[in-house]
MDAnalysis code that builds the backbone (N, CA, C; Angstrom):
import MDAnalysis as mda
import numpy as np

u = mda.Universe.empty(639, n_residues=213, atom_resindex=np.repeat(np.arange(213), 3), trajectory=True)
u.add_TopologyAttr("name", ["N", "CA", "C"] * 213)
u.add_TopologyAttr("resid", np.arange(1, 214))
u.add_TopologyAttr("resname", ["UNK", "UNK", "UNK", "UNK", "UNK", "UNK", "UNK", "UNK", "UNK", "UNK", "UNK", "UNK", "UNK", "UNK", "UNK", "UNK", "UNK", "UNK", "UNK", "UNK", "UNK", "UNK", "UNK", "UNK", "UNK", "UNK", "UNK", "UNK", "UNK", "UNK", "UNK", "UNK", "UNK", "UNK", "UNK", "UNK", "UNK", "UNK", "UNK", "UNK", "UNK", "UNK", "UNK", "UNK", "UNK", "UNK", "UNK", "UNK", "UNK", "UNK", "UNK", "UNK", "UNK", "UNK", "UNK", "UNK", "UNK", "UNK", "UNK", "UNK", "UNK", "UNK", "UNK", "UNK", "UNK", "UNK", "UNK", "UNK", "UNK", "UNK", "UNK", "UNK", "UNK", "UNK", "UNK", "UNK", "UNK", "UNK", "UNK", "UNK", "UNK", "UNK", "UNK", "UNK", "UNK", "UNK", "UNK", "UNK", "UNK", "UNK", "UNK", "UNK", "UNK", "UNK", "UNK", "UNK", "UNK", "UNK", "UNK", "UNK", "UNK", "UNK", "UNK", "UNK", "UNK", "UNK", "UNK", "UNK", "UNK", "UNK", "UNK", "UNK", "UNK", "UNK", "UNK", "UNK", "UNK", "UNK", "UNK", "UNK", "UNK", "UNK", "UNK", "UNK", "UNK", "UNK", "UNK", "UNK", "UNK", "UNK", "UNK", "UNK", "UNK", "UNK", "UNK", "UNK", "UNK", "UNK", "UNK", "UNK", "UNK", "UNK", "UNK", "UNK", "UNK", "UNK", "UNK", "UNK", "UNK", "UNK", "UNK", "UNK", "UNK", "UNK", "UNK", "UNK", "UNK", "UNK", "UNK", "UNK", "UNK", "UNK", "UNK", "UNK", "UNK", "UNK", "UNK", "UNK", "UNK", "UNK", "UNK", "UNK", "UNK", "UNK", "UNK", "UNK", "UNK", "UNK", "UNK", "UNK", "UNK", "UNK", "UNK", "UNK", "UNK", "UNK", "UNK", "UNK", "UNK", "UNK", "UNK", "UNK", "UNK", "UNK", "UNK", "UNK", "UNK", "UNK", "UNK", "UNK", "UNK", "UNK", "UNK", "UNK", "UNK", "UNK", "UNK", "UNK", "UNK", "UNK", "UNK", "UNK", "UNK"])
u.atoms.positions = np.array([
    [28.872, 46.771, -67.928],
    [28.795, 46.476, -69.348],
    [28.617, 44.985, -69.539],
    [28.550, 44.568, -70.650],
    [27.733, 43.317, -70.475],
    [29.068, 41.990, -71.424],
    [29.261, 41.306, -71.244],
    [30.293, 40.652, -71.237],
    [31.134, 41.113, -72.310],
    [32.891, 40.107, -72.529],
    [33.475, 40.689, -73.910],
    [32.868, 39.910, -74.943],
    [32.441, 38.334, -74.226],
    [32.488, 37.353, -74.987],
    [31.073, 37.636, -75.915],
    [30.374, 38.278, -75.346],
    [29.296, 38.264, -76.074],
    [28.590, 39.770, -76.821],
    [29.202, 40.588, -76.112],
    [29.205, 42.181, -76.688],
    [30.236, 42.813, -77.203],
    [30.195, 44.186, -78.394],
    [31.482, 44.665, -78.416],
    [30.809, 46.252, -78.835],
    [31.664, 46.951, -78.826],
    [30.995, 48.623, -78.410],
    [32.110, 49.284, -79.943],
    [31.001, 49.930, -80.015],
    [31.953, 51.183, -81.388],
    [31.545, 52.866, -80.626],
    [32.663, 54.012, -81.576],
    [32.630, 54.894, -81.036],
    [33.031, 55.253, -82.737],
    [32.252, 56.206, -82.570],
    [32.560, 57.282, -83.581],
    [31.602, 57.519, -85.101],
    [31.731, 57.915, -85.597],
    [30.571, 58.319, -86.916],
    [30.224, 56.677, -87.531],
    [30.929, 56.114, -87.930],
    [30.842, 54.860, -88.446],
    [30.827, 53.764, -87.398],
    [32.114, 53.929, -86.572],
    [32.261, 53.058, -85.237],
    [33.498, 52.094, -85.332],
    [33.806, 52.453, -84.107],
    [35.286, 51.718, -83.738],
    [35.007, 50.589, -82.996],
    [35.368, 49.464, -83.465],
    [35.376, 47.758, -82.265],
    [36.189, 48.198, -81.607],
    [35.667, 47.850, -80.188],
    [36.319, 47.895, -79.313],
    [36.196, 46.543, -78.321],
    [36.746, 46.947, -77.189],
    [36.678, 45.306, -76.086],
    [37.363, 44.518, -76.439],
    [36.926, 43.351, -77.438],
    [37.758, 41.678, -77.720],
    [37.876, 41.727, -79.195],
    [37.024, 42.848, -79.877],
    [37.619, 43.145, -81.440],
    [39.167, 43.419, -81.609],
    [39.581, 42.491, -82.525],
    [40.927, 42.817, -82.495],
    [41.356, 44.250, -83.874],
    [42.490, 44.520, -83.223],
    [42.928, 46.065, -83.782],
    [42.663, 45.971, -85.490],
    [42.617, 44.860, -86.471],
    [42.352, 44.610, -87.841],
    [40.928, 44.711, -88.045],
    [40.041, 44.921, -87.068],
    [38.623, 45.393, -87.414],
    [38.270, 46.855, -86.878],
    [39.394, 47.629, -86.436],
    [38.842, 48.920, -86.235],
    [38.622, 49.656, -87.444],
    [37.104, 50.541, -87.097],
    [37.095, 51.441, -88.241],
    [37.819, 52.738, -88.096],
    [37.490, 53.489, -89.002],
    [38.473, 55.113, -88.627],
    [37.488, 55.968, -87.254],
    [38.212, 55.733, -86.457],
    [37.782, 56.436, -85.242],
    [37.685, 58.292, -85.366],
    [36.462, 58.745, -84.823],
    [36.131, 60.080, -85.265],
    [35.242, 60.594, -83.403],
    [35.874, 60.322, -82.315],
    [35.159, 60.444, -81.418],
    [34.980, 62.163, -81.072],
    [34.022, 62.275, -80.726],
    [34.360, 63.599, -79.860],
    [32.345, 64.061, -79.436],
    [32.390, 65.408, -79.299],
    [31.030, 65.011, -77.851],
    [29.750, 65.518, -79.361],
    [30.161, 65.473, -80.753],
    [29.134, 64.975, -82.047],
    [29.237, 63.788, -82.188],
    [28.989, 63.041, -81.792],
    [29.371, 61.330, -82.110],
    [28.326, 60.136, -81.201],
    [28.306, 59.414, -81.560],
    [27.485, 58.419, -80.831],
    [28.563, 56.380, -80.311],
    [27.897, 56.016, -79.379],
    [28.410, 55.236, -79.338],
    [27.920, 54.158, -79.329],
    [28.275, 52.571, -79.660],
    [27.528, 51.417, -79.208],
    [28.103, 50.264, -78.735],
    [27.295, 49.476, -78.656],
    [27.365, 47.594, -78.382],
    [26.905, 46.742, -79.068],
    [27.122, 46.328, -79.759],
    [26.391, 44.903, -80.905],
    [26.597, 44.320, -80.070],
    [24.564, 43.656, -80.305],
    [24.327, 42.451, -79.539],
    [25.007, 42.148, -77.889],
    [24.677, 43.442, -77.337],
    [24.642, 43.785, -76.115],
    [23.519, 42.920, -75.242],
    [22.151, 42.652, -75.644],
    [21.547, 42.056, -75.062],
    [21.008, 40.792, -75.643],
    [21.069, 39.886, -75.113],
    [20.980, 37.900, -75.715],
    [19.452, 38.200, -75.833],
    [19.062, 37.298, -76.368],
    [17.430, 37.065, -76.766],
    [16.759, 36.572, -75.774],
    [17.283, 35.560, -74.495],
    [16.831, 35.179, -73.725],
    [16.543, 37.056, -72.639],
    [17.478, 38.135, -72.546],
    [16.914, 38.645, -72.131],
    [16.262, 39.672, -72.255],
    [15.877, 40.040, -73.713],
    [14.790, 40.608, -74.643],
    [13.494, 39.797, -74.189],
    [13.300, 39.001, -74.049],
    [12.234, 38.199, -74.094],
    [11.686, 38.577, -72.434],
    [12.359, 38.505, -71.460],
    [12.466, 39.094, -70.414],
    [12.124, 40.966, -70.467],
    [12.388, 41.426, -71.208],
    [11.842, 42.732, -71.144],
    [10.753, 42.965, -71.995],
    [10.203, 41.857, -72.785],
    [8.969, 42.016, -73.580],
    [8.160, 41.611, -72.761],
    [8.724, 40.793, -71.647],
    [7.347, 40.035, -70.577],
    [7.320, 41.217, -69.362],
    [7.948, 42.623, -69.527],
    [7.775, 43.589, -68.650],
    [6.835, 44.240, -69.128],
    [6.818, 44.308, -70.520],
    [6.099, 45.035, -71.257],
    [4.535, 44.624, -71.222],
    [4.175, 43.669, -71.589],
    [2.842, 42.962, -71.972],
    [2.071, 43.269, -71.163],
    [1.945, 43.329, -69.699],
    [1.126, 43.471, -68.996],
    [0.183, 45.248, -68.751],
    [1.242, 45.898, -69.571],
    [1.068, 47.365, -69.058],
    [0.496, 47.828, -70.858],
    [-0.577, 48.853, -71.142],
    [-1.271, 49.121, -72.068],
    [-0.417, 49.964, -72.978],
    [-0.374, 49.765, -73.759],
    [0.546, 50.673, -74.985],
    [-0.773, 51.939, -75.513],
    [-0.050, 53.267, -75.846],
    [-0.646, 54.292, -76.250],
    [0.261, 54.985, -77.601],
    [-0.149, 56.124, -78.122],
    [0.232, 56.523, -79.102],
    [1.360, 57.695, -78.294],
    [2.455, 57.769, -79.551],
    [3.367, 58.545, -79.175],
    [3.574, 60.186, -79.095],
    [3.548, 60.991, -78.593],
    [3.660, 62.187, -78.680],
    [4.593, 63.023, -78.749],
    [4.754, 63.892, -79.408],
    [5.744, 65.325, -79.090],
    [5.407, 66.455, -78.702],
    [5.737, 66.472, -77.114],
    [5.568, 67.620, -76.195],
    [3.623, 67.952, -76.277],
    [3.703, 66.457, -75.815],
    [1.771, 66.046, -75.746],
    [0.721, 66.318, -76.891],
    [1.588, 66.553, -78.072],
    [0.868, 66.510, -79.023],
    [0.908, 64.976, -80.152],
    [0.016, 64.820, -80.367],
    [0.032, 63.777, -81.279],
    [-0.228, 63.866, -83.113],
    [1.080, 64.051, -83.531],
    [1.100, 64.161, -84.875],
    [1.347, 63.161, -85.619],
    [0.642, 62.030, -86.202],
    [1.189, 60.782, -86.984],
    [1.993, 61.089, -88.064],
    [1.901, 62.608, -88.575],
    [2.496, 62.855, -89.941],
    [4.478, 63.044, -89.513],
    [4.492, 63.235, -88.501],
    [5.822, 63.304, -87.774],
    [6.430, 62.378, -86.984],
    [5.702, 61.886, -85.678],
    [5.841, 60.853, -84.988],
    [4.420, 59.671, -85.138],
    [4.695, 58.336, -85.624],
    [3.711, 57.516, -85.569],
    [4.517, 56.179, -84.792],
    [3.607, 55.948, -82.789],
    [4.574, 54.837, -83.125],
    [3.531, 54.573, -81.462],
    [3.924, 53.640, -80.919],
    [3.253, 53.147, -79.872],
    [3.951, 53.064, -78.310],
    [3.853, 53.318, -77.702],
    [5.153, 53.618, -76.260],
    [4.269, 52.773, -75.018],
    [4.768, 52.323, -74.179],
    [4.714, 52.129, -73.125],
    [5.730, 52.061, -72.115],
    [5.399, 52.009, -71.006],
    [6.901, 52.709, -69.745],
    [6.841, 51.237, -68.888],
    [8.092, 51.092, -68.749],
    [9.101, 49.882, -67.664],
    [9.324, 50.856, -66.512],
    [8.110, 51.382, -65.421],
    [8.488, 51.670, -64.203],
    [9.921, 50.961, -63.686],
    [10.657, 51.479, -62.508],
    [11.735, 50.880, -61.782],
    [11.064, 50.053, -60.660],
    [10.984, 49.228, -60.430],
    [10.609, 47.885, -59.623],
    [11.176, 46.679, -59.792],
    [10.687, 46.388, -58.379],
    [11.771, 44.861, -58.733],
    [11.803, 43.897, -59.231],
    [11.029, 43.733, -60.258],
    [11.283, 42.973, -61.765],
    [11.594, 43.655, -62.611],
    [12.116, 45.059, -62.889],
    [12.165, 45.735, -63.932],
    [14.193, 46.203, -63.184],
    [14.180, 45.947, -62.137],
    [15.650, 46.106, -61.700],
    [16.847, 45.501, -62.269],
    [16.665, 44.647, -62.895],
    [18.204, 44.180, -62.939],
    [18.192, 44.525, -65.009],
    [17.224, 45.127, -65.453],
    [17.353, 46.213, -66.764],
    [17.879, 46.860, -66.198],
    [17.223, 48.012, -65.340],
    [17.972, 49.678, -65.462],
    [19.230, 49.162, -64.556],
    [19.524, 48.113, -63.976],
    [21.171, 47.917, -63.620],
    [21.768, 47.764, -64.453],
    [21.342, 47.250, -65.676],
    [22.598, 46.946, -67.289],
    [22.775, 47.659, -67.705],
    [21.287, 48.854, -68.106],
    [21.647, 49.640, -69.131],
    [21.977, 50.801, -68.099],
    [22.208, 51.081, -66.614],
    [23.450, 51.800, -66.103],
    [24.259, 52.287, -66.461],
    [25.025, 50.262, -66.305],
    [26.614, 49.783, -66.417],
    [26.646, 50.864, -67.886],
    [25.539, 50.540, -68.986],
    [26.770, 50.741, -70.143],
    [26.416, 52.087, -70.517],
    [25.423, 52.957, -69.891],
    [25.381, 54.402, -69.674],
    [27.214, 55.070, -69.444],
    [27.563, 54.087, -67.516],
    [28.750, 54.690, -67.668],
    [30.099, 54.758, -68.063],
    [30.087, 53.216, -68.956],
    [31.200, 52.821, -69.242],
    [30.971, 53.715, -70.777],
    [29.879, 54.014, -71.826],
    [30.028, 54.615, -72.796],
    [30.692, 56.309, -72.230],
    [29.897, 56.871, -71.041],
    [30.300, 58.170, -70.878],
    [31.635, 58.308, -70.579],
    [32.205, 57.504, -69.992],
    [33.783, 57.511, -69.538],
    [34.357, 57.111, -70.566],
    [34.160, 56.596, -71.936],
    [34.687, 56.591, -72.912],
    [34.906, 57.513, -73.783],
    [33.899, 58.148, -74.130],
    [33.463, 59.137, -75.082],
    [33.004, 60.819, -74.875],
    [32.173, 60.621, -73.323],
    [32.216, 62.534, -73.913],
    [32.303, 63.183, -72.279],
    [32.503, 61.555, -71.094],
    [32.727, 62.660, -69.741],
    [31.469, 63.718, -69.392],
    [30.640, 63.199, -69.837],
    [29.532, 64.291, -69.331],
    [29.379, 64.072, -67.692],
    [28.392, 65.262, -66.876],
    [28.432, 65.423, -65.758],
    [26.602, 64.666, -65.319],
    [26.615, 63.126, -65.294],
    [25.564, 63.071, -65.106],
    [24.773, 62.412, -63.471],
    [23.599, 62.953, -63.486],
    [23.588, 62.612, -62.057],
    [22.178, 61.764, -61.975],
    [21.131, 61.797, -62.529],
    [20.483, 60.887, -62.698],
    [19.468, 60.518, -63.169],
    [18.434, 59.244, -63.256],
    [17.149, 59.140, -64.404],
    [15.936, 59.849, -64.056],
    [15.573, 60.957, -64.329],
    [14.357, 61.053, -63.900],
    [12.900, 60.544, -64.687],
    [13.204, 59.955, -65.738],
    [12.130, 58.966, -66.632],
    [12.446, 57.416, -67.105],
    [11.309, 57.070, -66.706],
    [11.267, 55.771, -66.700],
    [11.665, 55.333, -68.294],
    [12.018, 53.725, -68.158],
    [12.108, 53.792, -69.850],
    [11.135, 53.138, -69.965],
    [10.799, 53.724, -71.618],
    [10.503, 53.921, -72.551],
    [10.750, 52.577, -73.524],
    [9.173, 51.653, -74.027],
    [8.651, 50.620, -74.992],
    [8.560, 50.925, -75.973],
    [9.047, 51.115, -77.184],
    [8.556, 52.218, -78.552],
    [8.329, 50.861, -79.735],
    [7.049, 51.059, -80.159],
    [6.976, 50.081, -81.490],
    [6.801, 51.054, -82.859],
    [7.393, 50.934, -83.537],
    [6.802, 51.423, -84.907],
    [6.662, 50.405, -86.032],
    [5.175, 50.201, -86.367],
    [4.628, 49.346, -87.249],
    [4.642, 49.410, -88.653],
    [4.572, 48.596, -89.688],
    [4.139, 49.117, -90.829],
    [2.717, 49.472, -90.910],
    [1.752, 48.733, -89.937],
    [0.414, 48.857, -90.175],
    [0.062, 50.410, -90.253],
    [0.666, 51.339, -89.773],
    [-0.098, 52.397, -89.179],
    [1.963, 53.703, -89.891],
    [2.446, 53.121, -90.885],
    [3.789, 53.298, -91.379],
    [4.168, 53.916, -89.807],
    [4.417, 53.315, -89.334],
    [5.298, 54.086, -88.134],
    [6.780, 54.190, -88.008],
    [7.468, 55.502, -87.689],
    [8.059, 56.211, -87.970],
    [8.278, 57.531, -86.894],
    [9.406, 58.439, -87.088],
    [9.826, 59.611, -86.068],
    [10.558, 60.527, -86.386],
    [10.449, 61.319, -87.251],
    [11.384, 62.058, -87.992],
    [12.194, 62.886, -87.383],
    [12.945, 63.916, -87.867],
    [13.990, 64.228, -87.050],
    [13.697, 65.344, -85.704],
    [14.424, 65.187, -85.218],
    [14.223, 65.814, -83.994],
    [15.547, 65.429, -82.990],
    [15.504, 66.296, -81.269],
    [16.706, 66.050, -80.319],
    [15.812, 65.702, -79.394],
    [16.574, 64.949, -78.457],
    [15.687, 64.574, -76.937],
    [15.992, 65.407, -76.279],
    [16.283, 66.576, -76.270],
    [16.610, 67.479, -75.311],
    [15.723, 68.717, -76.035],
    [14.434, 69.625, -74.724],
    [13.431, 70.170, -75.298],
    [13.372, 70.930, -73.725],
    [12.187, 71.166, -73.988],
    [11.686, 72.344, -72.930],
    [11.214, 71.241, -70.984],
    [10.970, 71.975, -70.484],
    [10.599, 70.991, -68.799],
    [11.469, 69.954, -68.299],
    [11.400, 68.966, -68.037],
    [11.896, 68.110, -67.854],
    [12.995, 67.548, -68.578],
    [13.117, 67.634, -70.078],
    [13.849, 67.130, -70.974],
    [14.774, 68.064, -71.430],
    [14.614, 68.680, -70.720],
    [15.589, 70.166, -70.411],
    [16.786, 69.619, -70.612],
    [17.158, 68.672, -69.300],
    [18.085, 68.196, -68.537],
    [18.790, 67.171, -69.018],
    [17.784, 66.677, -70.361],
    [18.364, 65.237, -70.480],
    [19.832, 65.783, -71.304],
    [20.912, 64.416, -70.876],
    [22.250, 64.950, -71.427],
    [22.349, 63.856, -72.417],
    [22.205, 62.551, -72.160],
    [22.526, 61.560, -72.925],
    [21.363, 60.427, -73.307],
    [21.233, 59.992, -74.344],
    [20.004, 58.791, -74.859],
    [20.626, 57.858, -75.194],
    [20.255, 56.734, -75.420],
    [20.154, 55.634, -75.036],
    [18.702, 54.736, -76.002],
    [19.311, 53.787, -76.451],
    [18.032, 52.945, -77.784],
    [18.488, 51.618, -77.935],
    [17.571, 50.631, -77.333],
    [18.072, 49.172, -77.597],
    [17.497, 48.824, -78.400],
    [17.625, 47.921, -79.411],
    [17.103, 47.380, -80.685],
    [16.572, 45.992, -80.011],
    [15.257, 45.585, -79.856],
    [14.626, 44.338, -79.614],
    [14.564, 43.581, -80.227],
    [13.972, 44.063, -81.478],
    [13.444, 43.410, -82.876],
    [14.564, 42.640, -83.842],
    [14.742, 41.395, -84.287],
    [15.504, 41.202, -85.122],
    [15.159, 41.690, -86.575],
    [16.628, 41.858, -87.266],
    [16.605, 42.636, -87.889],
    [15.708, 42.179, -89.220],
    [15.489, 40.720, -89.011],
    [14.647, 40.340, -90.376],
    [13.287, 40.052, -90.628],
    [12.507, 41.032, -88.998],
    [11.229, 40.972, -88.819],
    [10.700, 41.915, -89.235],
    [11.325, 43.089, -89.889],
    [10.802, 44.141, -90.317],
    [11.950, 45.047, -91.247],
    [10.995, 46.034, -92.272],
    [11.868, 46.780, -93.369],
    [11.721, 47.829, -93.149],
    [12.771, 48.794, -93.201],
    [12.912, 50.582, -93.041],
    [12.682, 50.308, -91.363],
    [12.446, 51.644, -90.774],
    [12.742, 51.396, -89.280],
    [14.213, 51.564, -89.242],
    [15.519, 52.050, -90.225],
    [16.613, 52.406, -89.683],
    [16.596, 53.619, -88.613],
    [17.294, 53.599, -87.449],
    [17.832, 54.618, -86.840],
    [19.084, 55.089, -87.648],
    [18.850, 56.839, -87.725],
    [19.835, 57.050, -88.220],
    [19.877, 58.738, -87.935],
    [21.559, 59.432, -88.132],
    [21.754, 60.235, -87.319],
    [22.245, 61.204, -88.205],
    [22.160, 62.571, -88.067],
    [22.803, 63.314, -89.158],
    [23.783, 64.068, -88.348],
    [25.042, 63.821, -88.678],
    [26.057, 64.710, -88.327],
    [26.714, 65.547, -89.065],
    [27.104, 66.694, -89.098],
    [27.321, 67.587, -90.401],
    [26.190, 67.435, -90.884],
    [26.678, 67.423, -92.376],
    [25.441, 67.248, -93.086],
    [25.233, 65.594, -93.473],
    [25.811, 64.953, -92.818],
    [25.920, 63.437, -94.046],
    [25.000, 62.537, -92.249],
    [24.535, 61.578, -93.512],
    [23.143, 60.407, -92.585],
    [23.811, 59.504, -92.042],
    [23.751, 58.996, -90.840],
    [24.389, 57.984, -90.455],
    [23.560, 57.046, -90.163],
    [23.654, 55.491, -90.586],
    [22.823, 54.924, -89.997],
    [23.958, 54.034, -89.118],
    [22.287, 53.538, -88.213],
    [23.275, 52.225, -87.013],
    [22.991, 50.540, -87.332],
    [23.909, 50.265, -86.398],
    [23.478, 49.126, -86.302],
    [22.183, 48.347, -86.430],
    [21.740, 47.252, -87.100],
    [20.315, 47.348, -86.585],
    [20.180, 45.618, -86.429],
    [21.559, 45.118, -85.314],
    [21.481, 44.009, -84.647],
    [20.385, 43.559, -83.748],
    [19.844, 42.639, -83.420],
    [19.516, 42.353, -82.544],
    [20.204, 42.483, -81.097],
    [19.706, 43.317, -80.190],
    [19.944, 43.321, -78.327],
    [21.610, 44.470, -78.487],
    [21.663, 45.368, -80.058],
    [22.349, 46.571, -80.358],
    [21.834, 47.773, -78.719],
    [22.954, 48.409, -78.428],
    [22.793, 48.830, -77.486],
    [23.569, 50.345, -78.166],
    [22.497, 51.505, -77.911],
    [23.139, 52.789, -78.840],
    [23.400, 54.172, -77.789],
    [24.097, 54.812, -77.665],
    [24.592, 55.914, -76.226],
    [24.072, 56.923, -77.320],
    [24.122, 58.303, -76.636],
    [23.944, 59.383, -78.062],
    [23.918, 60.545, -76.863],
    [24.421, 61.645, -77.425],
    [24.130, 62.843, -76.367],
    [22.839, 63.300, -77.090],
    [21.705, 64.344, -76.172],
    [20.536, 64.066, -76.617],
    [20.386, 65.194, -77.551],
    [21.111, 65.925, -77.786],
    [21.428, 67.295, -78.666],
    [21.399, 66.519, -80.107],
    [21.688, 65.269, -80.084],
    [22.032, 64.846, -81.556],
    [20.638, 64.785, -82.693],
    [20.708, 65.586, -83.476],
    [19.677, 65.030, -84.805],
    [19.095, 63.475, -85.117],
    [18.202, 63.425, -84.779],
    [17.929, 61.210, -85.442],
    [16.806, 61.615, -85.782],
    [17.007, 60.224, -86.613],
    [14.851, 59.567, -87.104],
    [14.926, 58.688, -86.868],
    [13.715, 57.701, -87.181],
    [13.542, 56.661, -87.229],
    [12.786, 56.238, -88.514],
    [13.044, 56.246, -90.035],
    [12.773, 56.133, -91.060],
    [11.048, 54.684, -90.939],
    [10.140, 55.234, -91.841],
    [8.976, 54.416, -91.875],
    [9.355, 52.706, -91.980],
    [8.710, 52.350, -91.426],
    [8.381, 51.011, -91.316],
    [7.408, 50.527, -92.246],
    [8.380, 49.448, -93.379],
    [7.571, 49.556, -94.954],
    [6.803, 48.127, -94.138],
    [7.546, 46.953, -93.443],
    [6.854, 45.515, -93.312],
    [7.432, 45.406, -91.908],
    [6.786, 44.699, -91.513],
    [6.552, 44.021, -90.330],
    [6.604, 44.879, -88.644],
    [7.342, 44.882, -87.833],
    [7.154, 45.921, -86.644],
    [8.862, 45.944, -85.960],
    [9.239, 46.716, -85.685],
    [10.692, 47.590, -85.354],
    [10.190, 47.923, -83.589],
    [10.654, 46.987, -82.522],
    [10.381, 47.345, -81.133],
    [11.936, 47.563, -80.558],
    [11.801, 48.559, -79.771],
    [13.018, 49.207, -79.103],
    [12.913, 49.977, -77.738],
    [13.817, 49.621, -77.303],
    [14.066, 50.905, -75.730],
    [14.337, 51.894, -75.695],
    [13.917, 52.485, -74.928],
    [14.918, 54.272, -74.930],
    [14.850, 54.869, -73.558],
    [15.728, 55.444, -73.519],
    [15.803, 55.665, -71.622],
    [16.717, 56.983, -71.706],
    [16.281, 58.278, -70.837],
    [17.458, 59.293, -71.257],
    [17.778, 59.477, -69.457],
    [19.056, 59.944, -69.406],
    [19.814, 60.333, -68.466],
    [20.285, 61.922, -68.089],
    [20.088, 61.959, -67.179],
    [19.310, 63.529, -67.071],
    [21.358, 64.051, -66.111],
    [21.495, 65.299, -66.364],
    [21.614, 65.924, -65.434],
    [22.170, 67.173, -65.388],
    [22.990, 68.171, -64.791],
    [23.194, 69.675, -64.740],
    [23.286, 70.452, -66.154],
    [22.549, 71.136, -66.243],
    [22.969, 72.156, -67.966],
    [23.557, 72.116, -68.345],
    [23.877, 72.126, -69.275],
    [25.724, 72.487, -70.471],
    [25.851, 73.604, -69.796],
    [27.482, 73.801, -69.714],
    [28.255, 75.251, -69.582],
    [29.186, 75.587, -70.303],
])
């Protein structure tokens, strides 16, 4: 996980400080395996900038669901951070806080990545956007147990672009810090609401492993 001094993690519908937040900033804690978890400002700008220079070199394409391309549903731009050794000491962070969120919050049984992560832009040019849907689907994504979404973009480079989650029936939105670091089991409901100005860039990486029982 990535320092106290400079990160701090919530759990629950709204979200609980945790780490070096002291006990007068907790919110009402609501954990259990419907819930999501995070890190504000988990990742510094110096090393955003470092994963945008992973990015640049490799061609961005349009986004799909289950290889179809619908802009009226999903509109947004992806490219993949193979595992190599400039792209190594990412999937070593966002690991760490894979397992320090799971040992917090829902104990799942996971064993490991079988997809690379995931570059996602959604623009205003082209309103990009992702409406609701779960990361957990048919083949491969079968498996996935838990997701995972870093916020790149600061938050005052662009409008709409909230992530946000429906539990019960009521909307949750998140954080939408800069180098925000978000856990989620992949069963969970999200969007990613249109992008009215400027461009909303983020990570996503899911963690795969044995079926629910």
């Amino acid at each position: 996980m990535a320092g106290k001094s400079t990160s701090t993690a919530a759990r629950g519908v709204v979200g609980q400080e945790g780490f070096s937040a002291p006990p007068l900033n907790l919110l009402q804690s609501r954990p259990g395996i419907a819930n999501y978890y995070f890190y504000r400002e988990a990742l510094s700008p110096e090393e955003i900038e470092r994963i945008r220079a992973l990015v640049a070199p490799r061609g961005m394409r349009a986004g799909n669901v289950s290889g179809v391309i619908d802009a009226s549903y999903r509109s947004s731009r992806i490219s993949w951070i193979p595992r190599r050794p400039d792209s190594e000491w990412l999937y070593q962070k966002l690991v760490a806080f894979v397992r320090d969120a799971n040992e917090q919050m829902w104990q799942f049984h996971l064993t490991n990545l079988l997809e690379d992560i995931q570059f996602t832009e959604y623009d205003a040019d082209y309103e990009g956007h992702y409406d609701w849907h779960m990361d957990m689907g048919g083949v491969e994504s079968s498996t996935r147990k838990l997701s995972m979404t870093i916020q790149l973009s600061d938050p005052g480079d662009y409008a709409g672009g909230e992530l946000q989650f429906l539990l019960n029936r009521t909307v949750h939105e998140t954080d939408r810090s800069q180098g925000t670091v978000v856990l989620f089991p992949s069963y969970l409901l999200h969007r990613v609401n249109r992008v009215t100005r400027g461009r909303r860039q983020s990570l996503v990486l899911w963690i795969h492993g044995p079926p629910f029982q």
